[in-house]
C-alpha positions as CSV (number, residue, x, y, z in Angstrom):
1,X,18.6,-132.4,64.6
2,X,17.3,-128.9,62.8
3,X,20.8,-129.3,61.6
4,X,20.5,-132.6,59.4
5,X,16.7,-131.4,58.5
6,X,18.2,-128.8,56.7
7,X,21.1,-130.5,55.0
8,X,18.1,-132.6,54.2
9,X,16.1,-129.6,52.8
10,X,18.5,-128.7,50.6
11,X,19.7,-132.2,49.2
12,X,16.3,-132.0,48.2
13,X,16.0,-128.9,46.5
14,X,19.2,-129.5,44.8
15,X,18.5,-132.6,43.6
16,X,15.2,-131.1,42.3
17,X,16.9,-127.8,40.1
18,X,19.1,-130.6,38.7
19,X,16.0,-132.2,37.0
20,X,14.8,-128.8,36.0
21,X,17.6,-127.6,34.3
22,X,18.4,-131.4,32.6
23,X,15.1,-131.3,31.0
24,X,15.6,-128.0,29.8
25,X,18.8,-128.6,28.3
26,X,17.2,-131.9,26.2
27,X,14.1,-129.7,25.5
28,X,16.3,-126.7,23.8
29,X,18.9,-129.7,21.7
30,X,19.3,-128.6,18.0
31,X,19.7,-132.3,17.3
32,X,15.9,-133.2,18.3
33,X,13.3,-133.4,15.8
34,X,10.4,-130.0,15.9
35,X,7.1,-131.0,16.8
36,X,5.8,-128.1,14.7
37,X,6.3,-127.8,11.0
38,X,8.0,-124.6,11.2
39,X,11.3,-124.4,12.6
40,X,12.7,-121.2,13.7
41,X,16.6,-120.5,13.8
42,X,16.6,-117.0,15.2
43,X,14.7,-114.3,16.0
44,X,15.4,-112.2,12.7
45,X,16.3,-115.0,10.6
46,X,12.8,-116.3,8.1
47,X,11.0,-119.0,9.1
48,X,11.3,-122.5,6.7
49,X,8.1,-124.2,5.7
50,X,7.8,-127.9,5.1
51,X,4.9,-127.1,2.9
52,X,6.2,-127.2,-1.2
53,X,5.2,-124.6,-3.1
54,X,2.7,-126.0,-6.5
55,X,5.0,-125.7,-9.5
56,X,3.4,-124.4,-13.0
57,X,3.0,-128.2,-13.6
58,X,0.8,-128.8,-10.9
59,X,-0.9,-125.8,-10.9
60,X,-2.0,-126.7,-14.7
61,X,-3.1,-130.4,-13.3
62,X,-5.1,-128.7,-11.2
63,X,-6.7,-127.1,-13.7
64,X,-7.2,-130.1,-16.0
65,X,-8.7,-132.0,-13.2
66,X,-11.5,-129.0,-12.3
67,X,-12.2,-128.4,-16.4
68,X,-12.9,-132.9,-16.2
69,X,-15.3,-132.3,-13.3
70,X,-17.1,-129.5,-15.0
71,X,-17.3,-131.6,-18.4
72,X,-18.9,-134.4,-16.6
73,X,-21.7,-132.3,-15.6
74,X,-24.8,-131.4,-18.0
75,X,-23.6,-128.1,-19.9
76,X,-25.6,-125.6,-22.2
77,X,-24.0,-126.0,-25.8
78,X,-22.3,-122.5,-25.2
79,X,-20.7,-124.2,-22.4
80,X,-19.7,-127.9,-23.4
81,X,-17.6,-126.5,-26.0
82,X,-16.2,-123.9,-24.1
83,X,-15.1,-126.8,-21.6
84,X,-14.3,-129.2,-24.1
85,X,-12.2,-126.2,-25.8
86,X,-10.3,-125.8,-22.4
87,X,-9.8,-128.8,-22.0
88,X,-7.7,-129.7,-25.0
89,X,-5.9,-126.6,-25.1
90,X,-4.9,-127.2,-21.1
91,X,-3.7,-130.9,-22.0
92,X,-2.0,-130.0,-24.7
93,X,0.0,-127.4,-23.2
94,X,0.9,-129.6,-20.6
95,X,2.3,-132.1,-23.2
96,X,4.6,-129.3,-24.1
97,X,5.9,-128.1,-21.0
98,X,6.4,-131.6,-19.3
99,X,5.9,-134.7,-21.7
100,X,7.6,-136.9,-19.3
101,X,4.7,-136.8,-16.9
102,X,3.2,-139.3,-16.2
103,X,-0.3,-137.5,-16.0
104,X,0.2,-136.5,-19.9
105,X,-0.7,-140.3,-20.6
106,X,-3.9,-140.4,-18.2
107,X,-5.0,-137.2,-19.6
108,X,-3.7,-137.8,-23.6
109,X,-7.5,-139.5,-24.1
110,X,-9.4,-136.5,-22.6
111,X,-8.0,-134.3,-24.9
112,X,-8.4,-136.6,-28.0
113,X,-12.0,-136.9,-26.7
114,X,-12.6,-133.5,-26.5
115,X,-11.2,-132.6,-29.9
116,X,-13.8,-135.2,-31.2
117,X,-17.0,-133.7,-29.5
118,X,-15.3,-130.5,-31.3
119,X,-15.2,-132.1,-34.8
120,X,-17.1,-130.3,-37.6
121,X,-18.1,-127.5,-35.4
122,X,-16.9,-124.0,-36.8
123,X,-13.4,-123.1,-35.6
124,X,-13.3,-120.4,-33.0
125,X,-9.6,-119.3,-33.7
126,X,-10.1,-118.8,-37.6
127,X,-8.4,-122.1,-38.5
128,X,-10.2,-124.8,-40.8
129,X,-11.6,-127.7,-39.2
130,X,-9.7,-130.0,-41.2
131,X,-6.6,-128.7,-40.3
132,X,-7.1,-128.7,-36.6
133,X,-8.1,-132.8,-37.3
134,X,-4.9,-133.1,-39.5
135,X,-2.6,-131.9,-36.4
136,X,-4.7,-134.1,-34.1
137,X,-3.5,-137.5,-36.4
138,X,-0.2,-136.1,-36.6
139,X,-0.3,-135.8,-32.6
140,X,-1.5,-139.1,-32.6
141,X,0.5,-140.9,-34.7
142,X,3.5,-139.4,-32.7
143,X,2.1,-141.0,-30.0
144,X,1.1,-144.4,-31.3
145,X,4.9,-144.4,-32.5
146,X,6.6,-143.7,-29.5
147,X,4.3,-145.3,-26.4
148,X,5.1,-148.2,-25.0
149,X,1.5,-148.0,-23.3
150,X,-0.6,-150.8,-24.5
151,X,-4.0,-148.6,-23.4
152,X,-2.5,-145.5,-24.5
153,X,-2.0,-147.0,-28.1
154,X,-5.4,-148.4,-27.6
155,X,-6.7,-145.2,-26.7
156,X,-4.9,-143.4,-30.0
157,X,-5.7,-145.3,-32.3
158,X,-9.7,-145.3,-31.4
159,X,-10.0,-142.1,-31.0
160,X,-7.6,-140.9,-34.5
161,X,-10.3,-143.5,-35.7
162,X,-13.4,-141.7,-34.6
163,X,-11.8,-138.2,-35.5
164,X,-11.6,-139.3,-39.0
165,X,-15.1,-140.5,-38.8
166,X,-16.5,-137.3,-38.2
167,X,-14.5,-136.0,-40.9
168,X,-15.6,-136.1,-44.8
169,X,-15.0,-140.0,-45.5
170,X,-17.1,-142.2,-47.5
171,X,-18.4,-145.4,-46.3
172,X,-16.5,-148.1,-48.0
173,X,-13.2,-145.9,-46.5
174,X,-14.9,-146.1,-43.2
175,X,-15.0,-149.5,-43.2
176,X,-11.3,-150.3,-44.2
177,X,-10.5,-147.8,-41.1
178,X,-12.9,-150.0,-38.9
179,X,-11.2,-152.9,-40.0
180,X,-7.6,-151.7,-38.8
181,X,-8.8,-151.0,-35.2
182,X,-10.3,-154.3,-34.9
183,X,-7.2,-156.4,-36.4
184,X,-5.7,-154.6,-33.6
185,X,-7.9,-154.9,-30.9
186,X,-10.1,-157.7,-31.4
187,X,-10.9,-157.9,-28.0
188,X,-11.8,-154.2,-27.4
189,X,-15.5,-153.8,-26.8
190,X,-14.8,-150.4,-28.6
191,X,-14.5,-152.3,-31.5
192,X,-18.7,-152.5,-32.1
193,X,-18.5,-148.6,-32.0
194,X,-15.8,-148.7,-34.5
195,X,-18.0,-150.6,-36.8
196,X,-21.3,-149.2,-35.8
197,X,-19.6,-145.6,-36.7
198,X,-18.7,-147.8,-40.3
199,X,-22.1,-149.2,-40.8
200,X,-23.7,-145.5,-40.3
201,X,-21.5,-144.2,-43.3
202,X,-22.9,-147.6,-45.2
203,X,-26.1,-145.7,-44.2
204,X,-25.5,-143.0,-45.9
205,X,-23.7,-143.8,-49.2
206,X,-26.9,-146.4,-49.6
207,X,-29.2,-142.9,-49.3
208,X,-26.8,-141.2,-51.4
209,X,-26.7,-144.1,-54.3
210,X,-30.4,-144.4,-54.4
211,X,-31.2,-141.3,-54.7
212,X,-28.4,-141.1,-57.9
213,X,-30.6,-144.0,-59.1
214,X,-34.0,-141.8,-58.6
215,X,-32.0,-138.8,-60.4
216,X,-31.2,-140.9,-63.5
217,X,-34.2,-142.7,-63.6
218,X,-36.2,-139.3,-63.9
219,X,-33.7,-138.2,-66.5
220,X,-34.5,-141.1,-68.4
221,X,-38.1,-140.2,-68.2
222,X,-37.6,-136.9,-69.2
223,X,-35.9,-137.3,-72.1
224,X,-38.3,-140.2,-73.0
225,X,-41.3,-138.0,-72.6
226,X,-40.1,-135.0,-74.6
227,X,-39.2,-137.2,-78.1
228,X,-41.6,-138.3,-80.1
229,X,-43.6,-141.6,-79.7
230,X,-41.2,-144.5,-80.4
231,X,-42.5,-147.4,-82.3
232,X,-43.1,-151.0,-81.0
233,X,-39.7,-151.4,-81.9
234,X,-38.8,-149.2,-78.9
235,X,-38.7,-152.0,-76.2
236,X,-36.0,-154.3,-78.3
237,X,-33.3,-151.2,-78.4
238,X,-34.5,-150.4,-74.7
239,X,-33.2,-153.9,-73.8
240,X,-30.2,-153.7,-75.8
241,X,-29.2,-150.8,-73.7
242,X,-30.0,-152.8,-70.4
243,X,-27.6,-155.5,-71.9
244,X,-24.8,-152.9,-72.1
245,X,-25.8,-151.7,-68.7
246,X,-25.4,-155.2,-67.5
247,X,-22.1,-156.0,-68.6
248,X,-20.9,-152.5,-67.2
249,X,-22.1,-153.7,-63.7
250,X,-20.4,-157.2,-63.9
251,X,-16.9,-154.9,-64.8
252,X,-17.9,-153.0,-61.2
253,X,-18.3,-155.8,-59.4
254,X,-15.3,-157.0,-61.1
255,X,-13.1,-154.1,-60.1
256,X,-14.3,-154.4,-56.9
257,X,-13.7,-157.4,-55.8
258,X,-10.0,-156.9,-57.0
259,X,-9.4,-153.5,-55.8
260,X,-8.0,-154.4,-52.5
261,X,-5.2,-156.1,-54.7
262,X,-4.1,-152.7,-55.5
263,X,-2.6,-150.4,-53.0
264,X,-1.2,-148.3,-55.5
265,X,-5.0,-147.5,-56.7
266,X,-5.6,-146.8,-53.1
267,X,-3.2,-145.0,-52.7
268,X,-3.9,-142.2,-55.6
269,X,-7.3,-142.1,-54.4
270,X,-6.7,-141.1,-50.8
271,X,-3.8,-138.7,-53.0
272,X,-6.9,-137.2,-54.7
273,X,-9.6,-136.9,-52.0
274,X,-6.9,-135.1,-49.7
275,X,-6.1,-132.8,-52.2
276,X,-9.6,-131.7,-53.2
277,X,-11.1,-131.9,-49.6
278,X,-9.6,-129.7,-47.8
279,X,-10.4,-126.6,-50.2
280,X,-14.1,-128.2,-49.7
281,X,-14.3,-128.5,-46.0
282,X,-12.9,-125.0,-45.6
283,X,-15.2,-123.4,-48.1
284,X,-18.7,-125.2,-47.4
285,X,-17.8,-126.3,-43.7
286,X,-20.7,-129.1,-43.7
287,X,-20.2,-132.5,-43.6
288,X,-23.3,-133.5,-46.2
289,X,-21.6,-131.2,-49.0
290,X,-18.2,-133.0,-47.6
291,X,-19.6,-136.3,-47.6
292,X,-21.1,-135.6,-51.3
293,X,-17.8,-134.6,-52.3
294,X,-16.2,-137.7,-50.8
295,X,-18.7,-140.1,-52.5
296,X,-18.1,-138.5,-55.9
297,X,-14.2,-138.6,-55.3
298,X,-13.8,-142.6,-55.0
299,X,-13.1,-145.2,-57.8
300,X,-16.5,-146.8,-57.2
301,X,-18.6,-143.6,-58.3
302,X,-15.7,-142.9,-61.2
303,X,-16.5,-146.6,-62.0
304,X,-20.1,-146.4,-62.9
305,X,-19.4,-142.9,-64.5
306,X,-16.9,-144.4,-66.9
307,X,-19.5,-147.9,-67.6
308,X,-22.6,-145.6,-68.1
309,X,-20.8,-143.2,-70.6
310,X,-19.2,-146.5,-72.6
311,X,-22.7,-147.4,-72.7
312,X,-23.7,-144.6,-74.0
313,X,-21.4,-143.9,-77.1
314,X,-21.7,-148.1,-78.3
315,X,-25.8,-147.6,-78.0
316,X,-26.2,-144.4,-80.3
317,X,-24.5,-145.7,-83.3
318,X,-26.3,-148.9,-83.2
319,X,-29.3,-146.6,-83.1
320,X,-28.1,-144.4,-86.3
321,X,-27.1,-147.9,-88.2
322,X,-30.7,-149.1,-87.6
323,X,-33.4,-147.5,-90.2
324,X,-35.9,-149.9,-88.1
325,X,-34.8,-148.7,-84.8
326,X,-37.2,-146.7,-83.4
327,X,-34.6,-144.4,-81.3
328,X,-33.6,-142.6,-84.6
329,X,-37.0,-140.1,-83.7
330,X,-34.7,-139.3,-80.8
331,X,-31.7,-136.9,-81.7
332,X,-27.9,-138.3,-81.0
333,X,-27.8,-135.8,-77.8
334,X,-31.5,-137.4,-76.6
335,X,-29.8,-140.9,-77.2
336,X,-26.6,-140.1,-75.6
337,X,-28.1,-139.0,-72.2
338,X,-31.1,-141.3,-72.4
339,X,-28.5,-144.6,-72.8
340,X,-26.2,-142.9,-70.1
341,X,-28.9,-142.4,-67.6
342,X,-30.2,-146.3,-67.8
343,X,-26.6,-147.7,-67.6
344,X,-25.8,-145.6,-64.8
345,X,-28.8,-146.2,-63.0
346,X,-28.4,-150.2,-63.5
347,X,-24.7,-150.3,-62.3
348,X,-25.6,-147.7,-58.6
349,X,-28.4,-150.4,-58.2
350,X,-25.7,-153.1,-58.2
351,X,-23.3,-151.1,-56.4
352,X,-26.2,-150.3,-53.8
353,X,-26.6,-153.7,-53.4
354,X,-23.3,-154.2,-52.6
355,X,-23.1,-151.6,-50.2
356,X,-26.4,-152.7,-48.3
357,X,-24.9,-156.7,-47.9
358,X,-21.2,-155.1,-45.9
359,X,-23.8,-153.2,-43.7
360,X,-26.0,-156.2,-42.8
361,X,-22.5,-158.5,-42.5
362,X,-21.0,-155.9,-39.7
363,X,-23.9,-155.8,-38.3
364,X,-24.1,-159.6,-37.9
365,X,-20.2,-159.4,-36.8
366,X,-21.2,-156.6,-33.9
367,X,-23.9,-159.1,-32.6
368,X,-21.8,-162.4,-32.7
369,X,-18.1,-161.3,-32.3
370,X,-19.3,-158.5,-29.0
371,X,-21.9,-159.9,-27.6
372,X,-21.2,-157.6,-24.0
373,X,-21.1,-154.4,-25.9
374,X,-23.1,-151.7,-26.3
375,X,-23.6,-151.7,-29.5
376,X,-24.5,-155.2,-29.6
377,X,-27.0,-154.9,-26.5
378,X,-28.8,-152.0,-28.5
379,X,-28.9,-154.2,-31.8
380,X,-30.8,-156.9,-29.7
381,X,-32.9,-154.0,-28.2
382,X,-34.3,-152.9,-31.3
383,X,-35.1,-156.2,-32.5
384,X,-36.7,-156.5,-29.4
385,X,-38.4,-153.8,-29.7
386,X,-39.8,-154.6,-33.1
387,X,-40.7,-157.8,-32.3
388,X,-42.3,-157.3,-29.5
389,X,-45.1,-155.1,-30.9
390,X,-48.8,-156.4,-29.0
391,X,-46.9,-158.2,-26.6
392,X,-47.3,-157.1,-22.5
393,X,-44.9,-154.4,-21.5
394,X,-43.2,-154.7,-18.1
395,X,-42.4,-151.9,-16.3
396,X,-41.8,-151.6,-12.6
397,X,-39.5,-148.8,-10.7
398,X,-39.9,-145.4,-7.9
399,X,-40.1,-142.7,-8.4
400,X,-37.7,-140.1,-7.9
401,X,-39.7,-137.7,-7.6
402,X,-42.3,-138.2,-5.3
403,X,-40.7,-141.4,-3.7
404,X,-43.8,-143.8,-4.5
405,X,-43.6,-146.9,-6.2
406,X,-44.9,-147.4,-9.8
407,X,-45.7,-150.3,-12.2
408,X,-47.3,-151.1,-15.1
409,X,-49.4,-153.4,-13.5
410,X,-51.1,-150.8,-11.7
411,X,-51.6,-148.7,-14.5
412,X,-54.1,-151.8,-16.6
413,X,-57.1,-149.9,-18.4
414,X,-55.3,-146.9,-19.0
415,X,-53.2,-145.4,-22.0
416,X,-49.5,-145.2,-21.0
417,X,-47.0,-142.9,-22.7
418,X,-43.4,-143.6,-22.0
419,X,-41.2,-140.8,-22.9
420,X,-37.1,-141.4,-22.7
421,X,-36.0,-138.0,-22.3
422,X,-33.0,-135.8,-20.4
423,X,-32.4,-132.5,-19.1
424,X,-29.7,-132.1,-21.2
425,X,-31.1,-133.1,-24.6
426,X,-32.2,-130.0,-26.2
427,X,-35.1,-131.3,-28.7
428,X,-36.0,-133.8,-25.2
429,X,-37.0,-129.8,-23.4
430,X,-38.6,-128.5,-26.1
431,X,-40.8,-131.0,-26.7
432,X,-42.1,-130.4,-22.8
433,X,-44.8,-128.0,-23.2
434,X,-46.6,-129.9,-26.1
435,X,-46.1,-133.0,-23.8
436,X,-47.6,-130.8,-20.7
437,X,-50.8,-130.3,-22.9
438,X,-51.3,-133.7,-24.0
439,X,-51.4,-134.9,-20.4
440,X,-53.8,-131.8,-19.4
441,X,-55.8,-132.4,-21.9
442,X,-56.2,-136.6,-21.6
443,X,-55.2,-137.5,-18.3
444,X,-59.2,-137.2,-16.9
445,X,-60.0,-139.5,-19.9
446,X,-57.6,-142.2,-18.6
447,X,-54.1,-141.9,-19.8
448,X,-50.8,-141.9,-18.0
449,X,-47.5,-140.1,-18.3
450,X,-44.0,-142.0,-17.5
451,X,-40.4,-140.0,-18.2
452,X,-37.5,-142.6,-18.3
453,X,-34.7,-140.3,-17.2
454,X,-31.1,-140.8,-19.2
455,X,-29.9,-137.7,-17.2
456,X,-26.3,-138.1,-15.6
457,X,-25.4,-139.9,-12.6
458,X,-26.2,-138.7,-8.9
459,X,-22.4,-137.6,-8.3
460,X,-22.4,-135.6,-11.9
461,X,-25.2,-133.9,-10.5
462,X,-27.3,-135.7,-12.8
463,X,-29.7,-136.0,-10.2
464,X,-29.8,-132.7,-8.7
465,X,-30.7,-131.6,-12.5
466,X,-33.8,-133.8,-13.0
467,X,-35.6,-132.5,-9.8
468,X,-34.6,-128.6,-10.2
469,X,-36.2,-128.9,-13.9
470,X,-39.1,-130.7,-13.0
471,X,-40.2,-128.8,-10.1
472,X,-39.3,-125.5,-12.2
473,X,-41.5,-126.5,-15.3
474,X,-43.8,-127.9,-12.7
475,X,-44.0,-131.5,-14.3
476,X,-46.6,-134.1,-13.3
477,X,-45.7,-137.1,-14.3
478,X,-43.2,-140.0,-12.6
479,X,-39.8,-140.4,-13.4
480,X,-37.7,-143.8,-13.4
481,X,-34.0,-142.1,-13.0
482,X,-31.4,-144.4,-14.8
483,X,-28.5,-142.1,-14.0
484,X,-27.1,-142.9,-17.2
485,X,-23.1,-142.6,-16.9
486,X,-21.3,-141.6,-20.3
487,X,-18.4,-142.3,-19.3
488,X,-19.0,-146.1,-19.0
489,X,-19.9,-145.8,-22.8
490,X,-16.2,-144.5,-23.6
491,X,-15.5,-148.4,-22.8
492,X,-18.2,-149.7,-25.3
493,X,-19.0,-152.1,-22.2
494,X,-22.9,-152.6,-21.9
495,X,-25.0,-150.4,-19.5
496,X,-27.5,-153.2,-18.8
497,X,-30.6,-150.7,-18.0
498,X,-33.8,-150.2,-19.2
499,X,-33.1,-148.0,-21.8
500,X,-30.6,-150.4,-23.6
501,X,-33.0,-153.4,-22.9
502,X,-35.2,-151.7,-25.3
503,X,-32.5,-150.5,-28.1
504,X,-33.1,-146.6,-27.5
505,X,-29.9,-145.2,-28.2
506,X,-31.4,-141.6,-28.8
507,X,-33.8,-139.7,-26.9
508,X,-35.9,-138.0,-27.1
509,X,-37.9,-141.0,-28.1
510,X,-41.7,-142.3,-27.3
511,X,-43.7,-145.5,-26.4
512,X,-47.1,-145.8,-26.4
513,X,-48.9,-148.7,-24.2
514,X,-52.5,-149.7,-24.8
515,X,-55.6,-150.1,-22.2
516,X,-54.3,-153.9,-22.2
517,X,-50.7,-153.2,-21.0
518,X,-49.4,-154.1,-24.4
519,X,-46.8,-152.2,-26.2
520,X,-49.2,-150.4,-29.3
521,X,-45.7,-148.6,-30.7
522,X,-42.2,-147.5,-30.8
523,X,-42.3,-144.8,-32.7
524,X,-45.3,-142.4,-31.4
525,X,-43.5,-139.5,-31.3
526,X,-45.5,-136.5,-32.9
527,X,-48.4,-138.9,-33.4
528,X,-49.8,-138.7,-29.7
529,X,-52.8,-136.5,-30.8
530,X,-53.4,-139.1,-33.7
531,X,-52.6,-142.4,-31.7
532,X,-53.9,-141.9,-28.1
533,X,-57.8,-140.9,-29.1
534,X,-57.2,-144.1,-31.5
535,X,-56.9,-146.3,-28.3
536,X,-59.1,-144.7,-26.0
537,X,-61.8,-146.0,-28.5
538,X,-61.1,-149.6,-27.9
């Protein structure tokens, strides 16, 4: 019996090494996969990690991707084009070392935006402005010709357009430019920017022409003042001239109507302006002189030149023929300039005319052809704005401050003074401390202080910003916090906030509400000491 117990006994415990030493065996397999992620193939031999080292590409991603975040953020000016500086240079050398990767299209647009925050500021590697833009279109138009990337080719071709717009172009030339994005892209809400960008050059080159017309018309007077008294006889001459003038502006209007026609005209114009502007741009380095320079380098301005001057020489000998005309007191060089200076006058009026009816028609376009853009939300903003004027002014939100709700309602019988401001706007902080003492010194007598934040959004740190400043500069007043995101605008979709509602597309800017709750004005900045006594008197 002990016998078979143990033959038993060691049935058992053989049957129990057997296990031991099979589970070892499948447990030590080479053929089985590691549970770790190292595997080790001897003692001495190195150890192989399944980890991939970052190649030069990636580490330069990297890079790109932390120099975005930053950018995104509110930066000192010493900083944003630092950033922005990085940025492009980053981008573009990672378009050299690997232009087949796919993260050279997604970050293609960065850089072109970049480079167009960095337009017309001085260069910091010695190079002229101009010629840093020039290798930017030649980038682009690389690009444009060799993408098969409908959005990249959208991307290029607004942002070669918005380069050259900060460059020294004249506003007819603008508009042409505006013109080819939208053919393109009718359906790109970044189209109203395009022509809002065209209509501000109409802005100027209106400024510019009238105040050619003020010069010549105080020429005129001059010269007219320092002759001798002209008979009665003076006024029939006088209108003579204006006839000349006249028929000078019909051959404008002429010419301009048929220039189009001509590319070869075009063509020797752009020849000229990008001959003579670059010596310009690299001497003066401003865009008015630019700008100037571009104005007096088209056919229009040539134009009028060439009318007033024909003017001119026809008047004087009509003059000299004349023993009745009263123009002989003047010498030929007083009737030369004086007949010069009308004419000229005359045919900038007509061709400031012109200019003002293409600002008003793409301005009518942004309104009815992009009705969901930015643009065309701020354009019904402002006429808002204007016409509202006396009419109750409806403002409810929380504060972000203090966490308390606020409305206008509330605030009846009091003087209200809305101020759309941002930490990052420079002129928005230095207007703080005069703001401070208004409110110190009117607040007992019944008036009211709102900030309408356009700082960035809560994940830009946008948030974070607005209540370090105010708690710093220890600022009293509510703050409705928009968390304005620019990076929506780069789509020229609307933001459909408070801001926009109202047409403020710059800050700082200032609304002043009456006892009443009516909005008293749109334009009270620097007139707070003047306007708010005004309506505490009512």
């Amino acid at each position: 019996m002990f016998r078979r117990i143990r033959c038993s006994a060691n049935t058992t415990a053989f049957v129990f090494l057997s296990f031991v030493v099979a589970a070892s065996v499948a447990q030590g397999r080479p053929d089985d996969p590691s549970p770790t992620t190292e595997r080790i193939f001897n003692k001495s031999g190195p150890i192989e990690s399944s980890v991939t080292p970052k190649t030069p590409t990636d580490v330069l991603i990297d890079q790109i991707q932390n120099e975005l975040r930053t950018s995104h953020r509110s930066l000192p000016t010493e900083d944003f084009i630092r950033t922005h500086t990085k940025i492009a240079t980053l981008i573009g050398d990672l378009r050299k070392m690997s232009p087949d990767d796919p993260h050279v299209a997604k970050f293609l647009p960065e850089r072109w935006r970049s480079l167009k925050y960095l337009a017309g500021l001085p260069s910091t590697n010695g190079r002229s402005t101009f010629d840093s833009m020039r290798e930017v279109n030649a980038e682009i138009d690389e690009v444009l010709k060799k993408t098969t990337d409908s959005r990249l080719k959208s991307d290029a071709l607004f942002y070669q357009t918005m380069i050259k717009f900060n460059g020294p172009i004249n506003g007819p030339a603008a508009v042409a430019l505006a013109e080819k994005f939208v053919s393109e892209w009718p359906k790109d809400n970044r189209s109203a920017e395009v022509l809002h960008s065209a209509v501000t050059k109409l802005h100027f080159e209106w400024y510019l022409r009238l105040a050619v017309i003020a010069l010549f018309l105080v020429i005129s007077a001059v010269v007219a003042m320092t002759a001798r008294r002209p008979s009665s006889n003076t006024w029939k001459w006088l209108r003579l001239g204006i006839l000349f003038g006249l028929l000078g502006i019909v051959l404008v209007v002429l010419l301009h109507t048929s220039y189009p026609h001509f590319p070869g005209l075009r063509k020797f114009e752009a020849a000229v302006l990008e001959a003579v502007l670059p010596v310009v741009t690299l001497a003066l380095n401003r865009n008015l002189e630019s700008s100037i320079l571009s104005f007096i380098g088209t056919y229009r301005f040539w134009l009028v030149i060439v009318a007033a001057s024909t003017t001119a020489l026809l008047l004087v000998p009509v003059w000299q023929r004349s023993e009745a005309a009263p123009f002989q007191r003047f010498s030929k060089f007083r009737q030369l300039i004086l007949g010069f200076s009308l004419a000229g006058a005359f045919c900038f009026t007509v061709d400031t005319y012109l200019i003002s009816r293409q600002s008003t028609e793409l301005t009518r376009r942004i309104a009815q052809e992009y009705p969901d853009s930015f643009r065309s939300r701020i354009a019904q903003g402002k006429n808002r704005k204007r016409d509202l004027i006396g009419e109750p002014f409806e403002l409810e939100f929380t504060d972000v401050i203090s966490g308390r709700a606020v409305s206008m309602k509330n605030l009846r019988g009091k003087v209200v003074v809305v101020e759309f401001w941002a930490t990052w706007c420079g002129p928005c902080v230095h207007e703080i401390p005069e703001l401070k003492r208004l409110y110190a010194k009117y607040h007992d007598q019944g008036v009211e202080f709102i900030g309408v934040s356009h700082d960035l959004p809560e994940n830009d740190g946008g948030l974070e910003s607005l209540k370090s400043f105010v708690d710093k500069e220890q600022i009293p007043w509510p703050q409705y916090y928009l968390g304005r995101d620019k990076r929506a605008l780069r789509t020229g979709s609307a933001l459909n906030d408070f801001s926009e509602s109202w047409g403020v597309d710059g800050i700082p800017a200032i609304f002043l509400i009456d006892p009443s709750g009516n909005l008293y004005s749109t334009e009270a900045r620097g007139q707070l000491d003047t306007l708010i006594p005004r309506l505490l008197k009512k």
